[in-house]
N, C-alpha and C positions, 0 to 999 in steps of 0.2 A: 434762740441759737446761742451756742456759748463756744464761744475761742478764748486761747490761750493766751498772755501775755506775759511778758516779764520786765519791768523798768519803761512802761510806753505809755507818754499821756495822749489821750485820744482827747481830739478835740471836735468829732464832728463823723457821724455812720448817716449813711445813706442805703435804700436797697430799691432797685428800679428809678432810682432817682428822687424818691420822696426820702426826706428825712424821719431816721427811726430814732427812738430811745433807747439809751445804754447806759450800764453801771457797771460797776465792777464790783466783782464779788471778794470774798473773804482772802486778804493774800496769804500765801503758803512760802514755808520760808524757802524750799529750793523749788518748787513746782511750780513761783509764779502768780498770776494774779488771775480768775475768769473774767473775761469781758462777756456779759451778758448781754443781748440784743433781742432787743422786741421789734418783731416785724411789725410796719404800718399797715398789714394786711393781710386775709387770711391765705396763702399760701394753698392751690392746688395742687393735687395731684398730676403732677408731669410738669409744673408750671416753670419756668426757669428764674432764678433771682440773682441779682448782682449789686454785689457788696462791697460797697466802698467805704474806706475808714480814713480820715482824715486823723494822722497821726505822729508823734516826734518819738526820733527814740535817743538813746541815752546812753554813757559810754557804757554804763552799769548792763546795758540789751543785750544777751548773751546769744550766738549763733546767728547777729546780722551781720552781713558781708552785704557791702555795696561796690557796683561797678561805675567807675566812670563812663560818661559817653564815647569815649573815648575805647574803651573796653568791651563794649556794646557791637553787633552787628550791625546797626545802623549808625552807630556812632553818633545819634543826634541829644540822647537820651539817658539818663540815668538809671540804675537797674538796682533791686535789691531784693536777695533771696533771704532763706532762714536754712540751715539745716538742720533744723529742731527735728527729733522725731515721737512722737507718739509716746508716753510714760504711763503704762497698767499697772496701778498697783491695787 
């Protein structure tokens, strides 16, 4: 599996709760960095996976917006989106 990143040190991917291996691929100067992910597992068809990336980012992280809990619906939590979108070239 490969996602996008830009200025984020990951320190720690998981999928179903096992720890996976990751690199990052070759960085591109406005496109960012690939995070590469090796699942710990063959992966079925229909099967569902969850992906957790234990990660900081950096003021340099372009398109993150966080919310305080306070900003939040439940107020207890902190929230943080991207509005990255998708880049075909």
């Amino acid at each position: 599996q490969v996602l996008d990143t830009k200025d984020l040190q990951v320190f720690k991917v998981t999928v179903n709760g096992q720890d996976a291996k990751f690199a990052f691929g070759e960085k591109h100067s406005f496109k960012g960095t690939p995070l590469e992910i090796t699942l710990p597992f063959e992966l079925r068809r229909g099967q569902e996976a969850i992906i957790e990336i234990s990660f900081e980012s950096s003021p340099k992280s372009s398109a993150l917006q966080w919310f305080t809990p306070e900003q939040t619906s439940g107020k207890k939590h902190p929230y943080l989106f991207s509005q990255c979108q998708v880049v075909l070239t």
